[in-house]
C-alpha positions in Angstrom: 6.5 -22.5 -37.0 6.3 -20.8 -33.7 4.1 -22.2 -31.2 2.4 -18.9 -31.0 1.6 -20.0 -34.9 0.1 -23.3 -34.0 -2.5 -22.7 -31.3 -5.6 -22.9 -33.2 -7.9 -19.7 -32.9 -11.7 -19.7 -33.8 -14.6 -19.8 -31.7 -13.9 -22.8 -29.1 -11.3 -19.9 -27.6 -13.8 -17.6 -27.2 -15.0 -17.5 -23.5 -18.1 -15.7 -21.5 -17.6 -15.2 -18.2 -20.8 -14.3 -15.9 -20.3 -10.7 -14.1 -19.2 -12.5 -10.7 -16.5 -14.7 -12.3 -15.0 -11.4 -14.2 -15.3 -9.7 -10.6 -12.5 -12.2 -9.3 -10.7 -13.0 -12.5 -9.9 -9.5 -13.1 -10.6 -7.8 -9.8 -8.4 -5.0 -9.5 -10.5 -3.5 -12.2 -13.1 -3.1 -9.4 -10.8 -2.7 -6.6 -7.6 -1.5 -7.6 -4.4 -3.1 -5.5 -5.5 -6.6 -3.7 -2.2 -6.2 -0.8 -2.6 -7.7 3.1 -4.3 -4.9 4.7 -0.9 -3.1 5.8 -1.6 -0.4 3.3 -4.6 2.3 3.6 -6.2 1.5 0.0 -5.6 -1.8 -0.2 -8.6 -4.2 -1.7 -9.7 -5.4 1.9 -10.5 -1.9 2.8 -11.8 -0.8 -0.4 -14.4 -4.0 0.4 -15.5 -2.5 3.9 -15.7 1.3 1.9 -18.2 -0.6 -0.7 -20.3 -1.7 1.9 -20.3 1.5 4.5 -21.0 4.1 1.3 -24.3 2.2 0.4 -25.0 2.7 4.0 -23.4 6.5 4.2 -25.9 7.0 0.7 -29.3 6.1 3.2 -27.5 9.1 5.5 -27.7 11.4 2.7 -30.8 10.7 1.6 -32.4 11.7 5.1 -32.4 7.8 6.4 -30.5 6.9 9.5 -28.5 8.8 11.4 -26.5 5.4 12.8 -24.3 3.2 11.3 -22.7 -0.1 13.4 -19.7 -1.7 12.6 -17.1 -4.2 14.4 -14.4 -6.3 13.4 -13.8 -9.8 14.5 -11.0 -11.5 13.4 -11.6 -11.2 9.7 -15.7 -10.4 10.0 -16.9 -7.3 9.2 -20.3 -6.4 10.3 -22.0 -3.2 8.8 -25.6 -2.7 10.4 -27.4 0.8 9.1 -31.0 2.0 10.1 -31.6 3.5 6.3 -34.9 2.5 4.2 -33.6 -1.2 3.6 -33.3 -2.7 0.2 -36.6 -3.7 -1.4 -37.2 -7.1 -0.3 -38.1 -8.8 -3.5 -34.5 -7.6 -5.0 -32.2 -7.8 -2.3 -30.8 -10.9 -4.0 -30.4 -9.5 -7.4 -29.1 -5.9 -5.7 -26.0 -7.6 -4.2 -25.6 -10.4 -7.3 -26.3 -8.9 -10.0 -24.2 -6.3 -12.3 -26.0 -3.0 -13.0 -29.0 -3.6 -10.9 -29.6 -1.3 -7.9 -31.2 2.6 -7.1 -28.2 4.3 -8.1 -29.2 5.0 -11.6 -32.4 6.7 -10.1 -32.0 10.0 -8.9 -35.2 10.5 -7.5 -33.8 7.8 -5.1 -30.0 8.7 -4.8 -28.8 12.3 -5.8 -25.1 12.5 -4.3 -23.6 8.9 -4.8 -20.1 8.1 -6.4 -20.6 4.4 -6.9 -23.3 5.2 -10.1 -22.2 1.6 -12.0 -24.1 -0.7 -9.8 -20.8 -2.8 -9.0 -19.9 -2.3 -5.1 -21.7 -4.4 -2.9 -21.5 -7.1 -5.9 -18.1 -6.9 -5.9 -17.8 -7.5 -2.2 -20.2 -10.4 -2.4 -17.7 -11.9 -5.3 -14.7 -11.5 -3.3 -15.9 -12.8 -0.1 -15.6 -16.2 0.8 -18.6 -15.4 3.5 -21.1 -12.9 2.5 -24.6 -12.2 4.4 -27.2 -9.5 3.8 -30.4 -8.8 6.1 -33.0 -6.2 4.6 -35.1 -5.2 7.5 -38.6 -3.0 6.0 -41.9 -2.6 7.9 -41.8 -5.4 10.4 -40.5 -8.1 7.5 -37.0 -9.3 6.3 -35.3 -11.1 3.6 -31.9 -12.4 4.2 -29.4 -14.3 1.7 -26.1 -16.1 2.2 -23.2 -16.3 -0.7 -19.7 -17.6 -0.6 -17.4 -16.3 -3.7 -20.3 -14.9 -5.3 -23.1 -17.7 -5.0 -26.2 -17.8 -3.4 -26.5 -20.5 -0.7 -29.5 -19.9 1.0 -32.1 -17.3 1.4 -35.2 -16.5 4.0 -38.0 -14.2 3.9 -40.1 -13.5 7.1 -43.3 -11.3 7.9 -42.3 -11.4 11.5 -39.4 -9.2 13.1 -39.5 -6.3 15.1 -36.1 -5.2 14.1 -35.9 -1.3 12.4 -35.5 -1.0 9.3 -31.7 -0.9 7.8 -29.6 -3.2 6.3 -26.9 -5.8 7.4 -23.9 -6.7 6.0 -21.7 -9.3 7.3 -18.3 -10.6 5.2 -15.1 -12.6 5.0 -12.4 -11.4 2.4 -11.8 -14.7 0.1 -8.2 -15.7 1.3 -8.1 -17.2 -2.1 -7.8 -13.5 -3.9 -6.4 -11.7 -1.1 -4.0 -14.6 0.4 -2.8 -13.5 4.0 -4.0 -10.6 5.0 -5.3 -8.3 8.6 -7.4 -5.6 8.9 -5.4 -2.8 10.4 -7.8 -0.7 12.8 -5.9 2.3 12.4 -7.2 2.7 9.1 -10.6 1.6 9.5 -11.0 4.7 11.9 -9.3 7.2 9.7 -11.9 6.5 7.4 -14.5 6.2 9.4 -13.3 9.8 10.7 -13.4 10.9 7.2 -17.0 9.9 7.0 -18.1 11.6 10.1 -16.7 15.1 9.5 -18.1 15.1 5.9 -21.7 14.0 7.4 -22.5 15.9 9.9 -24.8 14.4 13.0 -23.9 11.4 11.5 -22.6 8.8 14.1 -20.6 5.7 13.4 -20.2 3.4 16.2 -17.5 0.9 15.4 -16.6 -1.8 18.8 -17.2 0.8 21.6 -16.2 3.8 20.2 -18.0 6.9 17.9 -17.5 8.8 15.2 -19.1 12.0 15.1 -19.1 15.8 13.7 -20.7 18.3 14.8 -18.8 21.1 12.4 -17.8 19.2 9.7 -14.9 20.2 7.9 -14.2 22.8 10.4 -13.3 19.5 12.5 -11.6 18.0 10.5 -8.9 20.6 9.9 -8.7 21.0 13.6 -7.7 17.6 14.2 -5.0 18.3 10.9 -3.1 21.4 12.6 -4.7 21.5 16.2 -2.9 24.4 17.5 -1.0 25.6 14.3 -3.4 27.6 13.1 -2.8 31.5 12.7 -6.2 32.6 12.9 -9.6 30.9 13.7 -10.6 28.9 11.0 -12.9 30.0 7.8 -16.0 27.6 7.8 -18.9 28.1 5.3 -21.8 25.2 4.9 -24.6 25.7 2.5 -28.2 25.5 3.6 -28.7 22.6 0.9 -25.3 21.1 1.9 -24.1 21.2 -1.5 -21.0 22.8 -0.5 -19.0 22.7 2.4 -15.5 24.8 3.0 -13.2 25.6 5.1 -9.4 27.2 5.6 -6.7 29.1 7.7 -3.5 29.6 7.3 -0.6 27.8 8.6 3.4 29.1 9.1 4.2 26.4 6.3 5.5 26.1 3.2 3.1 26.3 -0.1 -0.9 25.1 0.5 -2.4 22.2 1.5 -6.0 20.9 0.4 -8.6 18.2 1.5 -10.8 18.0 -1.1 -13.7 15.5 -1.3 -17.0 14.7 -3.6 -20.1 13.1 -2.6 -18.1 11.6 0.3 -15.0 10.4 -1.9 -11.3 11.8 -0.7 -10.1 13.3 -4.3 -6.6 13.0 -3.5 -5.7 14.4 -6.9 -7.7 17.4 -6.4 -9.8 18.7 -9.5 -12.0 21.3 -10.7 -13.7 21.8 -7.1 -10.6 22.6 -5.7 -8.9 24.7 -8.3 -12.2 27.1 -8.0 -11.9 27.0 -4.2 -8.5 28.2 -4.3 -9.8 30.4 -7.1 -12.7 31.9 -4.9 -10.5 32.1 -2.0 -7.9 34.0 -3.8 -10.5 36.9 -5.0 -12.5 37.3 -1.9 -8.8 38.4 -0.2 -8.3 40.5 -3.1 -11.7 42.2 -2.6 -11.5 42.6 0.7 -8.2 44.5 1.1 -8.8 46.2 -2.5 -5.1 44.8 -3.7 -4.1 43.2 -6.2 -2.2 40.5 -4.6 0.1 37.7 -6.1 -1.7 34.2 -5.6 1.2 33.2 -4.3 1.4 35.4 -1.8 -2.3 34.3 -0.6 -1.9 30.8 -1.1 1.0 30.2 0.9 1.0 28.3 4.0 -3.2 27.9 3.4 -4.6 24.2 4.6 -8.0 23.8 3.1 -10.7 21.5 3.0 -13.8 21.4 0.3 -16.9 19.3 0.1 -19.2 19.3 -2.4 -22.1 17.2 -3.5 -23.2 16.7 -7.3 -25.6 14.8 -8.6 -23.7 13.5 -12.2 -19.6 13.4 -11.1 -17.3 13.2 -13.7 -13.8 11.9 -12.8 -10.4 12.1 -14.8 -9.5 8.2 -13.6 -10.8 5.0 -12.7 -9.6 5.5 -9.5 -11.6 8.6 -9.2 -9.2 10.5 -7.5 -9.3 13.6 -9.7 -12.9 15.5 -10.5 -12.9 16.7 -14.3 -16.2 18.6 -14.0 -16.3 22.1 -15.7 -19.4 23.5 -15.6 -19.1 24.2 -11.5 -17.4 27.7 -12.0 -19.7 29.8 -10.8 -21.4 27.3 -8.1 -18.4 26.8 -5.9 -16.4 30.1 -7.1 -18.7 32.8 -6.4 -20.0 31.3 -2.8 -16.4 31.1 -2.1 -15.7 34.5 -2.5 -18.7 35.8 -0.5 -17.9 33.8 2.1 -14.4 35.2 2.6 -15.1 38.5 2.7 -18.2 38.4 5.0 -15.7 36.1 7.3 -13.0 38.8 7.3 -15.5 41.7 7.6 -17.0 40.0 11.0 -13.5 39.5 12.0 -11.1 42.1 12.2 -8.6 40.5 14.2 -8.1 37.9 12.0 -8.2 40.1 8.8 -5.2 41.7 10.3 -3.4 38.6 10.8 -3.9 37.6 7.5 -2.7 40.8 5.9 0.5 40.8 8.1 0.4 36.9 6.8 0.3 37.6 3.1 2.8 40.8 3.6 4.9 38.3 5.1 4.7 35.8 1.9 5.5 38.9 -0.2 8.5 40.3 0.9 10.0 36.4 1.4 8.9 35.7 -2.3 11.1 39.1 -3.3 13.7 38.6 -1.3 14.2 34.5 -3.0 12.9 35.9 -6.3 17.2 37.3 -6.1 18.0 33.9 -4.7 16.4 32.3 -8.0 17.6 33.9 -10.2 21.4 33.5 -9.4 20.9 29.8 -9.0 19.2 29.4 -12.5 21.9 31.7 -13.6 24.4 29.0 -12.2 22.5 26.3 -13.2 22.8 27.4 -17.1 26.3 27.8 -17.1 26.5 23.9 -15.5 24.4 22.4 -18.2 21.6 22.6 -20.1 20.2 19.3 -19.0 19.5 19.1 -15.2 22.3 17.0 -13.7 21.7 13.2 -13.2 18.4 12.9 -14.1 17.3 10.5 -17.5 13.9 11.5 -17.9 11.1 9.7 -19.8 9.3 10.4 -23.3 5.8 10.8 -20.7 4.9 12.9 -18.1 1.8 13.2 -15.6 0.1 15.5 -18.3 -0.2 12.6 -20.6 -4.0 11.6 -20.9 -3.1 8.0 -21.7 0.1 7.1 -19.6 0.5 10.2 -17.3 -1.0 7.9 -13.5 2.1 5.7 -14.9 5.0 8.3 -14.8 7.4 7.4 -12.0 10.8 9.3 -10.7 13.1 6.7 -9.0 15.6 8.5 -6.6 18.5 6.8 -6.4 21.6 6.4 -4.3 25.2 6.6 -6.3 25.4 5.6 -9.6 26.0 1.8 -9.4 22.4 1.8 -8.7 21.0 4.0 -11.0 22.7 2.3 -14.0 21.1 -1.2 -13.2 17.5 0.9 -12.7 18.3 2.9 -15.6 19.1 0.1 -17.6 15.9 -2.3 -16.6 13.4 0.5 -16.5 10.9 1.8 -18.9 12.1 4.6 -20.8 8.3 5.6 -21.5 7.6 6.6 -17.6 10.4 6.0 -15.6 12.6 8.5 -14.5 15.8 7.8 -12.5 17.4 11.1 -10.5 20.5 9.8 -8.8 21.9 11.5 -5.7 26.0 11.9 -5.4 25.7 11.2 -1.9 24.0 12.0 1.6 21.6 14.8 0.9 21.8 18.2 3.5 19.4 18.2 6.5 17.7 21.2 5.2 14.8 21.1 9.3 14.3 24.4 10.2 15.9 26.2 6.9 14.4 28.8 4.9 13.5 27.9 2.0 16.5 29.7 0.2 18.5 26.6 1.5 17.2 25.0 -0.9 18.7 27.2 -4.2 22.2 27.0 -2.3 22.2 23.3 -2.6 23.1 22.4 -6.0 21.6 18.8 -6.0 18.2 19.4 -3.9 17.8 22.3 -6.4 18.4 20.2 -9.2 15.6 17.4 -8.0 13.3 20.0 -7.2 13.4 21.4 -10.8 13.5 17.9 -12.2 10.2 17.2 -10.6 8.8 20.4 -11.7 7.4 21.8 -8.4 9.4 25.0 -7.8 6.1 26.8 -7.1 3.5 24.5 -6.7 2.2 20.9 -7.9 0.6 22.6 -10.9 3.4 21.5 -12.9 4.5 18.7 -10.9 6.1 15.9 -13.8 6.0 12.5 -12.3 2.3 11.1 -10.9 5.0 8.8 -8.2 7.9 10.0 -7.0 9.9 6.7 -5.6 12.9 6.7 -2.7 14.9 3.9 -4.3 17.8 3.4 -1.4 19.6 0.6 -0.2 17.9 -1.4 2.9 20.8 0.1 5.3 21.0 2.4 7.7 22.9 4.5 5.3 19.7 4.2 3.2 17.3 4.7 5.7 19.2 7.8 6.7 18.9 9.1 3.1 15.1 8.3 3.3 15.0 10.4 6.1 17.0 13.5 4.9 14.8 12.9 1.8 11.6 12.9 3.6 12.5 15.8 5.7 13.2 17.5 2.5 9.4 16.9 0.9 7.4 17.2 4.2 9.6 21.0 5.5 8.9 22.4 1.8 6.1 20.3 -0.3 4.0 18.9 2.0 1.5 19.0 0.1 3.2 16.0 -2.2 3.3 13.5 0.5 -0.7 14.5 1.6 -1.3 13.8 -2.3 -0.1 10.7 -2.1 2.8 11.3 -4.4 5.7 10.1 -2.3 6.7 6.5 -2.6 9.7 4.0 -1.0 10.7 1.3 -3.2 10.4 -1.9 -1.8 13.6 -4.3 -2.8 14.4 -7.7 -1.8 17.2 -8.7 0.6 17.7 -12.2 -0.6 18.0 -14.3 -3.5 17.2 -17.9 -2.8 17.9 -20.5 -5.6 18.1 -23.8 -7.2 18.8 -25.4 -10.4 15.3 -25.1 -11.6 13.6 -21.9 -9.4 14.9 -18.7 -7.9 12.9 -16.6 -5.3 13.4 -12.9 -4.7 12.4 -12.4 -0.3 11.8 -9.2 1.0 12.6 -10.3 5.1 13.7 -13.1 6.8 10.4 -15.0 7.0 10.5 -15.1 3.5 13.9 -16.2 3.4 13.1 -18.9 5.8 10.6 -20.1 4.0 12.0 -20.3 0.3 15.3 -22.5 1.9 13.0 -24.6 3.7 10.6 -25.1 0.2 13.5 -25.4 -2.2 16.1 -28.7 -2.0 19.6 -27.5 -1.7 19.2 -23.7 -1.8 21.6 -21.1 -2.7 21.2 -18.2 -0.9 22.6 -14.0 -2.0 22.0 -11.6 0.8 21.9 -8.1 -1.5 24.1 -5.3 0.2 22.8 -2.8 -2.1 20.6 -2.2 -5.1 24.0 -1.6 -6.9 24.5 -5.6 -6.7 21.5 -6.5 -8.6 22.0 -6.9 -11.7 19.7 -5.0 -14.8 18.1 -8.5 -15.4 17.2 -9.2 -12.2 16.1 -5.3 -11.3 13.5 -5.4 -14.1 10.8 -7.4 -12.6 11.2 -5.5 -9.2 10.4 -2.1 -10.9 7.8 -3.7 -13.4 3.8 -4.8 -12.5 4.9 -6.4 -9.7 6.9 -3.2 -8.1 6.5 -3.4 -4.4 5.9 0.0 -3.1 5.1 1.3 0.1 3.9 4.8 -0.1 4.3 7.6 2.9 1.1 8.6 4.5 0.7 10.9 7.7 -1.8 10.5 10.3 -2.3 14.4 10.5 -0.6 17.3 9.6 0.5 18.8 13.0 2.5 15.8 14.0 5.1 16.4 11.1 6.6 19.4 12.8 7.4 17.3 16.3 8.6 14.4 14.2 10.8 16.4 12.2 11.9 18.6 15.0 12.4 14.9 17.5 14.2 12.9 14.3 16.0 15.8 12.6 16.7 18.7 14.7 18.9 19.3 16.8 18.2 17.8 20.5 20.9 15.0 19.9 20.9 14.3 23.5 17.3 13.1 23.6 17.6 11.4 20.1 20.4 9.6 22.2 18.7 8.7 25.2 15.9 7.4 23.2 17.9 4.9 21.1 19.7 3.9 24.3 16.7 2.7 25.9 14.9 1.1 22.8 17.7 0.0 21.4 17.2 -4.6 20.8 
């Protein structure tokens, strides 16, 4: 009898767990990723977002037009000048699961956090957590560690404003070693300030603030790439907030955002903003153009506020509401053509712009068509690619569908054969992929095998059809692979931009060395974990990995499983990718030259 067999089940092995204890049991069910802090959405920041959208909600509701933050060490301190939390329930508000004012509408109409679970999920996970509600000349204040009250204090005397404060430690005991990076701390705190306007966030001597929005914010994006002054719209209710131009790159990029949260999957909001977008053009040049022809080269950004969200995902990065048709496409539309009628110079630009996209679109539609027609006669199947029974469509598994890109084919057989046939993809590449900076996009239909990975992932004309949710750079950790990463990277950020802003584009994190004994092997990623694993284990055996090729199926498994190591590609705005391209990958060799001469170690 298996011992599966002999473990007794009835009711002793039922458990209850109070809301707090499931909060750090199973918390990336309320946080998503846990990570150090060195990647944008990992659980540390997710914590600090928690605590500033409560804060960002009083904003929105007409309450406070000031938010305060710094960073100490690993202390964050949030102090807003909103209505304050009731005194008598500040405790239960931060404790308790599904207690709070975001079920009432009368109180909060525009709030994405609507389960009650943020600020008690911060409180769980921090190993310090202190709240000060400040109303009418009294206070209460509480202090928790991991979720437990410690101490509260209720005054009638203070003289402070009303607001809230919010001071936390992230519990090294769920997030181990980790380090707030201030880099992103003020990208989001940008975020916050162009999509509340007259908002400002002060955050250890310096301000956040917007004066115009989204219009802002895609200023700071492409600064000077702009071909025309940008299109900015703002309802009087602030319901809905747009803007766009047009840039001289490839397909369209979109910032798209509800009640405050970045939908980096887009949605229904955005498809009817490109939607409106595309038939206010048509309108106001009377033509009939191909959306293509509009679309391409357009950077966009859409707000819009909405009292009952409804999100494809946990992780709420895709909106799924239907019924906003009319409400976003027909304001859209108006917009655009009052914009151009007002600004003739620019309508002329435009319409040289989209005449432009036309007659390039004609002139590869030939270029197509001889490269499918090559294509057929190679194979039926696209070359070096074994795909998986799901794709991203898939309602169930599609945020799971993964393409590894490979180098060579010693790697992709261990990755093939360890992977999950369900959602993982392997493409391998033969070799070193062409520099395709400053190349039309033709180039790309002349080269057999970035044609090939550009039909395997779907996205010949846009992300529409797009058939992996992650697209993984799975090279060796050499400068042959890094160079591949590069050529790679060039290849997605010179033609599909738009999948690295999405947050599609991945590199595979792999270890170097294999450090073992007769009873435990560790798998390090650097040298300090290398270090650390001979010093720990008595008489070590140690495997420096040259390439993926030398792992073997049964070791490659578990680093492409639920513990897969990735670190994804994510730009700080969009009109530094055309100077780091042109520095890294064009063709001033001499400068590239003097540069690693004199930061060469």
């Amino acid at each position: 009898m298996s011992t599966e067999q002999n473990v007794r089940y009835d009711e002793s092995k039922i458990k209850t767990l109070d809301s707090l204890e499931h909060i750090r049991l199973r918390s990336g069910m309320y946080i998503g990723r846990l990570g150090d802090g060195s990647h944008y959405d990992d659980g540390i920041y997710v914590l600090l977002k928690e605590v500033l959208d409560n804060s960002i909600d009083e904003f929105i509701m007409g309450s406070g037009r000031v938010i305060s933050l710094s960073l100490e060490e690993q202390t964050i301190r949030v102090r807003d000048y909103g209505r304050g939390i009731p005194l008598g329930k500040v405790v239960d508000c931060v404790s308790i699961i599904n207690t709070g004012a975001k079920y009432n509408n009368e109180v909060f109409q525009f709030s994405v956090g609507l389960n009650g679970i943020g600020t008690k999920a911060v409180n769980a996970l921090s190993s310090h957590f202190r709240v000060i509600s400040y109303r009418d000349g009294a206070y209460t204040e509480a202090f928790f560690s991991r979720g437990k009250l410690l101490h509260t204090e209720s005054n009638e005397g203070s003289d402070e404003p009303n607001g809230t404060y919010v001071e936390f430690i992230p519990d090294t005991e769920i997030f181990g070693t980790y380090e707030f990076r201030r880099e992103y701390i003020e990208k989001r705190l940008w975020n916050y300030a162009y999509l509340n306007r007259n908002l400002r966030i002060d955050f250890d001597g310096n301000s956040y603030y917007s004066r115009s929005g989204l219009k802002d914010l895609l200023n700071a994006e492409i600064e000077e790439d702009q071909l025309y002054d940008i299109c900015y719209y703002r309802a009087e209710d602030e319901r809905l907030e747009f803007a766009f131009t047009h840039t001289e790159n490839y397909g369209e990029t979109h910032f798209s955002f509800v009640n405050g949260q970045y939908t980096s999957g887009g949605g229904t909001h955005q498809s009817f903003f490109r939607e409106g977008i595309l038939r206010g053009i048509r309108e106001f040049y009377g033509k009939n153009y191909a959306a293509q022809d509009v679309r391409d080269g357009v950077v966009g950004a859409i707000s819009i506020r909405i009292m009952e969200p409804i999100f494809e995902s946990q992780t709420k990065n895709k909106l799924g509401n239907r019924d906003l048709r009319k409400q976003i496409v027909d304001p859209v539309k108006s917009a655009v053509t009052d914009f151009l009628h007002k600004n003739s110079d620019t309508a002329s630009i435009l319409e040289e712009k989209i005449d432009k996209n036309e007659k390039l679109r004609k002139e590869l539609a030939t270029v197509k068509k001889k490269a499918r027609t090559i294509a057929k006669k190679a194979s039926i199947k696209i070359p070096n690619l074994k795909d998986c029974k799901y794709h991203i469509t898939d309602p169930d598994r599609g945020e799971e569908t993964t393409l590894f890109i490979t180098e060579g084919l010693s790697a992709s057989g261990s990755m093939v054969s360890a992977r999950d046939p369900n959602t993982q993809a392997v493409f391998s590449l033969k070799g070193k992929p062409k520099n395709l900076f400053g190349h039309k996009r033709d180039a790309i239909y002349k080269n057999e095998e970035l044609y090939s990975l550009m039909m395997a992932m779907g996205i010949e004309d846009d992300l529409e059809h797009l058939r992996y949710n992650k697209i993984v750079i799975a090279t060796d950790a050499d400068v042959d692979g890094f160079h591949i990463r590069n050529l790679l990277l060039t290849f997605f950020l010179s033609y599909f931009e738009e999948l690295v802003v999405e947050n599609h584009i991945y590199i595979l994190d792999t270890p170097l060395f294999r450090v073992r004994n007769k009873k435990e092997t560790r798998y390090c990623y650097n040298e300090t974990e290398r270090i650390a694993a001979q010093t720990e284990l008595s008489n070590p055996e140690t495997t420096r990995f040259k390439g993926l090729g030398e792992i073997s199926p049964d070791e490659f498994g578990q680093f492409i499983g639920d513990t897969m190591r990735l670190v994804d590609i994510q730009l700080e705005s969009l009109h530094t990718v055309k100077q780091t391209l042109q520095f890294y990958m064009g063709k001033n060799t001499p400068q590239r030259r003097t540069f690693i001469e004199e930061n060469l170690v």
